[in-house]
Each structure stands twice: as structure tokens, then as C-alpha cells.
C-alpha positions in Angstrom: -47.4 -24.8 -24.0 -43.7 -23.8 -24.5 -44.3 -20.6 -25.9 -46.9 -19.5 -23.3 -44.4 -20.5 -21.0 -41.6 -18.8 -22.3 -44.0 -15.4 -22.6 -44.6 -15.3 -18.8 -40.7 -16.7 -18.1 -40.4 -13.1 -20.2 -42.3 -11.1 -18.0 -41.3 -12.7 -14.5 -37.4 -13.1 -14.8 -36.8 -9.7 -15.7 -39.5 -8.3 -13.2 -38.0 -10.3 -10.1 -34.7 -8.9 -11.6 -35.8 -5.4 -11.1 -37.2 -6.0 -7.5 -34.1 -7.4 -6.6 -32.2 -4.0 -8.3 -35.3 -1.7 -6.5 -34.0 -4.2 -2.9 -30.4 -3.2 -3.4 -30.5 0.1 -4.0 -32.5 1.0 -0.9 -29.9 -0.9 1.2 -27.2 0.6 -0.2 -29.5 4.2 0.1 -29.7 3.2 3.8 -26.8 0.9 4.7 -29.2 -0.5 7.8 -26.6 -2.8 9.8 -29.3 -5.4 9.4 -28.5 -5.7 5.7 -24.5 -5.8 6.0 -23.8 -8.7 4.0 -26.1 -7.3 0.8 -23.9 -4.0 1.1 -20.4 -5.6 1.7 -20.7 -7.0 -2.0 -20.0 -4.1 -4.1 -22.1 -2.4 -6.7 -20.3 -3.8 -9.7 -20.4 -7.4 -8.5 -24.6 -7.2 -7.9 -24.6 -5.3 -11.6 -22.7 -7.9 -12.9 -25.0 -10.6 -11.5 -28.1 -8.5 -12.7 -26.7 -8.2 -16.1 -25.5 -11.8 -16.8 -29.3 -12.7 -15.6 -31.1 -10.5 -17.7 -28.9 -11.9 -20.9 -29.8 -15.3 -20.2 -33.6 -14.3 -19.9 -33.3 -12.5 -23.3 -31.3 -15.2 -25.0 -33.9 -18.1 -23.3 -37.3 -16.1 -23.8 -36.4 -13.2 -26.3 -38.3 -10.6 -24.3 -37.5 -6.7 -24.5 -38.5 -6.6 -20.6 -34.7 -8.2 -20.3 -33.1 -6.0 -22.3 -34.3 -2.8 -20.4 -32.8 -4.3 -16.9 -29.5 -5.4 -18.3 -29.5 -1.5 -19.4 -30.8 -0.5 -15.8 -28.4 -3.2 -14.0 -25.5 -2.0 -16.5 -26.1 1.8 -15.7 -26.2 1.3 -12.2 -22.6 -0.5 -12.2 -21.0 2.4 -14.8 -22.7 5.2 -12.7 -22.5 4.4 -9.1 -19.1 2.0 -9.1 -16.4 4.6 -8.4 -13.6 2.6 -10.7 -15.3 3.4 -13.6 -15.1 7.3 -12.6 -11.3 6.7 -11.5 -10.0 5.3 -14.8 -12.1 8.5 -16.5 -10.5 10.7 -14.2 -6.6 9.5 -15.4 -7.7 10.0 -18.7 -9.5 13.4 -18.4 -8.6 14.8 -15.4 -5.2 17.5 -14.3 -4.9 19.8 -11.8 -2.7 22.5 -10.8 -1.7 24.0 -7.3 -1.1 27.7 -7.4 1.6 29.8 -5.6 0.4 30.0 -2.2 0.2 26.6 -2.0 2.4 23.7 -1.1 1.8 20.1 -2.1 1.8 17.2 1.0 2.4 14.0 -0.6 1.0 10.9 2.2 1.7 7.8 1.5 -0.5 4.6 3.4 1.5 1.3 3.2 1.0 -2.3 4.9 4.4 -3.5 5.0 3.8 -6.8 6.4 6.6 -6.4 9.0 8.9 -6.4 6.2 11.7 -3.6 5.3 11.5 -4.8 1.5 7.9 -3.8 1.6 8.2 -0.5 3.4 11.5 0.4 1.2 9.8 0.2 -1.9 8.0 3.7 -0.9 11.4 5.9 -1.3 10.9 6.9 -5.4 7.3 8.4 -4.5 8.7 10.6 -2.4 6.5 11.6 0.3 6.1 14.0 3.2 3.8 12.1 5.5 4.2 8.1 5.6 1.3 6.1 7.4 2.4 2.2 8.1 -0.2 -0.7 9.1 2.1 -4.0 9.9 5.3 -1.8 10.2 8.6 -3.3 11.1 10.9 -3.5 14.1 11.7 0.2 15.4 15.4 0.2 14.2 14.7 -0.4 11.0 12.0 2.3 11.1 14.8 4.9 12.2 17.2 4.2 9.7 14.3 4.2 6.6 12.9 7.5 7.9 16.7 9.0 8.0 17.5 8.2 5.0 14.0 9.4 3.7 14.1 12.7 5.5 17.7 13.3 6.9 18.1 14.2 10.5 14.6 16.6 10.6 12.6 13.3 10.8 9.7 12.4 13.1 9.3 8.6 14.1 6.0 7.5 16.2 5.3 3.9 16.6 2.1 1.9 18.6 2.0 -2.0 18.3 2.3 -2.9 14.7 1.2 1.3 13.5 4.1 3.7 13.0 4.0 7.5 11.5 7.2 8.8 9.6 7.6 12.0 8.5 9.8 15.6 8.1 8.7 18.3 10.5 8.1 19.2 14.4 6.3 16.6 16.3 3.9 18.4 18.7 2.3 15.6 20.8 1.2 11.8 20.0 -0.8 9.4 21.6 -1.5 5.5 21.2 -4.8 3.9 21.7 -3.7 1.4 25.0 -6.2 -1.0 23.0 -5.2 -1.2 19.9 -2.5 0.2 17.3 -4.2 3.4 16.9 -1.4 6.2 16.8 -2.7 9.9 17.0 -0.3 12.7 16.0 -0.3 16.1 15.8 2.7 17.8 14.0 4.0 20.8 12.2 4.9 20.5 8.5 8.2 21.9 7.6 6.2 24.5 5.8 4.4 25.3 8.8 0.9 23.8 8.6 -0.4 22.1 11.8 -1.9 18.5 11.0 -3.9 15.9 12.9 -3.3 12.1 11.6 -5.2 9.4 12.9 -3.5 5.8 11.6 -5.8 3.0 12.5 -5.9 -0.6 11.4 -9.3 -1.9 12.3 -11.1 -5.3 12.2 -11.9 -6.4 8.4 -15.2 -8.0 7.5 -15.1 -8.2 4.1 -17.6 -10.3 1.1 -17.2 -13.9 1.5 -19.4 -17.0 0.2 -20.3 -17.9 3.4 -22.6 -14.5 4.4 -25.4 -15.7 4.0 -25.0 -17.8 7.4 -26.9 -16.6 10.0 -23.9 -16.9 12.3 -21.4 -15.3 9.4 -24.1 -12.2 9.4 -24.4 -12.0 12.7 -21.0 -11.5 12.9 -20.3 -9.5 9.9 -22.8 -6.5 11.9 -21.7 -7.1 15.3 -17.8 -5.9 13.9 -19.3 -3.0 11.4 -20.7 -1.5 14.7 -17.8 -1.7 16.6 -15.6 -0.4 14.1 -18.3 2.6 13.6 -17.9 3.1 17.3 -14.1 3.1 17.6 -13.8 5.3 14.5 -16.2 7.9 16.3 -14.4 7.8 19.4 -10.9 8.4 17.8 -12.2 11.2 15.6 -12.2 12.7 19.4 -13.5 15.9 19.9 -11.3 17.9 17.6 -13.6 20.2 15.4 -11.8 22.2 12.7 -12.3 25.7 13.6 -9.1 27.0 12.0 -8.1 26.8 8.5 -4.2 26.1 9.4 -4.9 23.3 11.1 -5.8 20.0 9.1 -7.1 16.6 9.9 -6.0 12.9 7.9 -7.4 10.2 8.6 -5.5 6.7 7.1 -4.9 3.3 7.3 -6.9 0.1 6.9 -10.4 0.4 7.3 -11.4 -3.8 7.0 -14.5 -2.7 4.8 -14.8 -1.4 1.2 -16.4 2.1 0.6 -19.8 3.2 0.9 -20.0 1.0 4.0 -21.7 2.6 7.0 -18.8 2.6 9.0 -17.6 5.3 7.5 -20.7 7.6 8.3 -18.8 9.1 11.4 -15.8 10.3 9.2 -18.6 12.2 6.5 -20.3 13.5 9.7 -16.9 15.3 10.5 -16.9 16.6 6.8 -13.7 14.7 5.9 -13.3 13.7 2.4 -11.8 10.2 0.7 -9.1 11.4 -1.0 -9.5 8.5 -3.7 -12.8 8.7 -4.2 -12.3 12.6 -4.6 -9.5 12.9 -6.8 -8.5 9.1 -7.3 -7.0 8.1 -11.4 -6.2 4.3 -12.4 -7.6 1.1 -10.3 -7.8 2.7 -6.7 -8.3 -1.0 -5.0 -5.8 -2.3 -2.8 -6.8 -5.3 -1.8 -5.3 -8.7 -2.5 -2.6 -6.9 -4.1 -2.2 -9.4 -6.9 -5.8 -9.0 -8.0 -7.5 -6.1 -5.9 -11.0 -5.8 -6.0 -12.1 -4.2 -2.7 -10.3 -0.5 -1.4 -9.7 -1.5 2.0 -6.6 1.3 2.6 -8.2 5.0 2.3 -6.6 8.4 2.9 -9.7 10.9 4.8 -8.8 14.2 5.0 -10.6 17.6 6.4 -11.9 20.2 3.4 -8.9 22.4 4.1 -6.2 19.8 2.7 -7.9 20.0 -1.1 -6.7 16.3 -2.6 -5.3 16.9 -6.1 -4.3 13.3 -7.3 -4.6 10.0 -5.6 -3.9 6.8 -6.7 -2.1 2.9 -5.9 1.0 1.5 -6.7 2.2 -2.4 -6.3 4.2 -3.7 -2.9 4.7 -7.1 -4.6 5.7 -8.2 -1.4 2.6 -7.2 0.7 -0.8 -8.0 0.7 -2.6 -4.6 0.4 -1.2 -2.1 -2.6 0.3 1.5 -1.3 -2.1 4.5 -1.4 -1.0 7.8 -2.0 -2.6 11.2 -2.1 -1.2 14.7 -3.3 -2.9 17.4 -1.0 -2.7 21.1 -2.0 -2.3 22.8 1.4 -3.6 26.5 2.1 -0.3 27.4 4.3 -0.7 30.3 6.5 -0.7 33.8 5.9 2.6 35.5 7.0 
């Protein structure tokens, strides 16, 4: 009786297994808002899940059947996951800008409200600094001074500020939220577009499967769709001197439909392009989801992205190296 049994258990665990893989993928193919909650949990977690199934199905009923899914579930999480490919890439991976170019270092931080958090930014060095959570204005003046001397540009909008060296050409803040628009000139003369937005999160949690929890969990992925089409604006690239970034927090990890209108506009995250090490920011301590991105148009080619700690904050700092095409003289 037993043995029959455990020849069907065999068959059946590892086949429901690869329904469930077959289930997933298409989701994740299609990212239907319907099916939020499966595509919030990222593609490591379900191959984890997969593979720690399929090796108690092999060790119970000894069938080959479970060994071929943990393989499938296993490949799935190496080839789809983007940290496995980041912590290739800072093994394997240099680049090199070459004379007409210029490097723009950005820099994404949540500081929390806290000058300690935002401070903490000065050894990297950057040209553009994007703040989610930023402190009071004065102490936002005397950091970006002291960062880039006297030629320093300081925007603010609620809780979002934008620091950097250059000409500020105009700026404008959402009314209804912290959304900060500005469009500057680098002090190498390159004209940029930066977006820095802080939306809603709605992030894995045990309790999705509710029916109220999902409902929810949708209902704030389309509105953050919607408000992340309507600030991309009507700005088309036309121009190669003229770039476009993207940055701040985006309350969803990667992959996530919400980003479709930013791919649409051909904009390109920076980490997932060109990221080394452990690219998640979020909880700082332990991070397992990239909430904080860097999107930037084709014409600003990231070279190296990657995270660094803010042990006093709650998401980790991104930063990007773009090589920028200046302008022809």
C-alpha cells in the first residue's frame, strides 16, 4: 500500500510543482494587475519555495520527476533573479569611458529627515543628489555648499529635494505630492531632465492573500502606474544633448507593472543594466526588495551602479556612474 502510494505521491507532487512554476511564469510574463500579490514576491523567493518542495518530494518518495523541477525551479531563480547577475557582474564586469565623454555620478538617498543620514553621501562624491525624506531647508543649503561650493543648485517639494553643481533652468513640484521636476545644465554643459518621486509602497507581506489586502495591493499599483505616466509628461527625447533620470522610491520591487510606462519611454534601470554587488535597498539592515532605482534615457549610458549602507536610514543609497555624450563644440 505504502509503496504504491509513495509512486503516485512521486508523480503528483512534483507535477503540481511544475503547474504551479508553468502559473508563475505566465504572471510574471504578463504582470495582469489581477495577479499582483503572486508577482510582488520575487522570483527567488517562489524558486526557493519550488526547490525546498521538490527536495522533500525526492527525499519522501525518491522519484527522478522531483529532481528535474528542483533543477527547473533552481534555473529559473539563477537565470531570471537579477542578484545573481549583479554579483557576476562585480566579479567580471569593467568599463571604461573614452575622451569625449564625461562621467555624472547620481546619487538616490532616503535620509529619513536626518543630516547624519544625508552627510554620509560626501566620500562618493557625486554630481547629481536625489533625496526622498530630506531634511529641513537650512541644513540642505549648508550640505550642498559644502558639497559643491557656491555653483550649487538647491530645489526642495515637501519631504523631496534635488542638490547639485550646475545652472538650474526651471523646476516644478507636483501640488499633490513631493514630486520635484528639474531641468538643469551640467557644469559640462549637458541639459538633463530629473524626475524625484517617492510613491506609495505595496510591497510582499503574509497577509496578501486577503481579499481585502489584494484588493488593495492593485488598486495602489494602478495608481502609481498612473502618476508615473503622467509625470513622465510629454517630454520625448528628440535630441541627444538632452537627457532624462528618473529616481527615487518606487514602493514596488522590479519587474512590477508599474514600471511599464518608464520602459515605454525607453528609459533604462541603471542597476539592473550595469548594477555589481547586492543592488537591494530595502530594510537596510537585511535588504531584500530594490525599492530605490535610478531610470535614465539611452543617451546617459550607465557604466557602474551599485548600494552602499546609511546605517542610520531605512532604505540603502543608490548610486549610478553615467557616461555622458557631451555636445559637440
Amino acid at each position: 500500500m505504502w509503496r504504491t502510494l509513495r509512486k503516485t505521491l512521486a508523480v503528483l507532487v512534483p507535477a503540481l510543482l511544475l503547474l504551479l512554476f508553468v502559473a508563475v511564469m505566465i504572471c510574471f510574463l504578463n504582470r495582469w494587475d489581477s495577479m499582483v500579490a503572486i508577482t510582488l514576491i520575487p522570483v527567488w523567493a517562489w524558486a526557493t519555495f519550488g526547490m525546498v518542495l521538490s527536495a522533500i518530494s525526492w527525499i519522501l518518495f525518491r522519484g527522478s520527476f522531483a529532481l528535474v523541477i528542483f533543477s527547473i525551479w533552481m534555473a529559473s531563480g539563477l537565470i531570471l533573479s537579477e542578484e545573481p547577475r549583479s554579483l557576476v557582474r562585480e566579479l567580471l564586469t569593467s568599463s571604461n569611458s573614452d575622451k569625449n565623454s564625461k562621467r555624472l555620478r547620481v546619487v538616490n538617498v532616503n535620509a529619513l529627515g536626518n543630516e547624519s543620514n544625508l552627510r554620509i553621501i560626501s566620500p562618493i562624491d557625486p554630481d547629481l543628489v536625489i533625496i526622498q525624506q530630506a531634511p529641513e531647508r537650512g541644513i540642505l543649503e549648508e550640505f550642498a555648499t559644502d558639497l559643491f561650493g557656491d555653483d550649487r543648485i538647491v530645489i526642495t517639494n515637501r519631504r523631496n529635494a534635488f542638490l547639485a553643481r550646475g545652472e538650474l533652468i526651471n523646476t516644478l513640484g507636483e501640488t499633490d505630492s513631493a514630486t520635484l521636476h528639474v531641468r538643469m545644465l551640467t557644469a559640462h554643459g549637458f541639459l538633463i531632465d530629473v524626475t524625484n518621486l517617492d510613491l506609495a509602497p505595496y510591497l510582499p507581506n503574509p497577509k496578501l492573500w486577503q481579499r481585502r489586502v489584494w484588493k488593495q495591493l492593485t488598486q495602489t499599483r494602478i495608481e502609481n502606474r498612473g502618476l508615473i505616466r503622467n509625470y513622465l509628461g510629454e517630454n520625448q527625447l528628440t535630441r541627444g544633448t538632452i537627457g532624462r533620470i528618473v529616481s527615487g522610491g518606487f514602493g514596488t520591487p522590479p519587474g512590477d507593472d508599474v514600471f511599464r510606462p518608464l520602459e515605454s519611454a525607453q528609459l533604462v534601470d541603471s542597476f539592473s543594466a550595469s548594477g555589481i554587488g547586492w543592488g537591494n535597498t530595502y530594510p537596510a539592515d537585511y535588504p531584500l526588495v530594490r525599492l530605490d532605482q535610478i531610470w535614465a534615457s539611452r543617451n546617459l549610458q550607465p557604466l557602474k551602479s551599485f548600494t552602499a549602507i546609511n546605517p542610520g536610514a531605512t532604505h540603502r543609497i543608490v548610486v549610478t556612474d553615467f557616461e555622458v555624450a557631451l555636445p559637440k563644440e
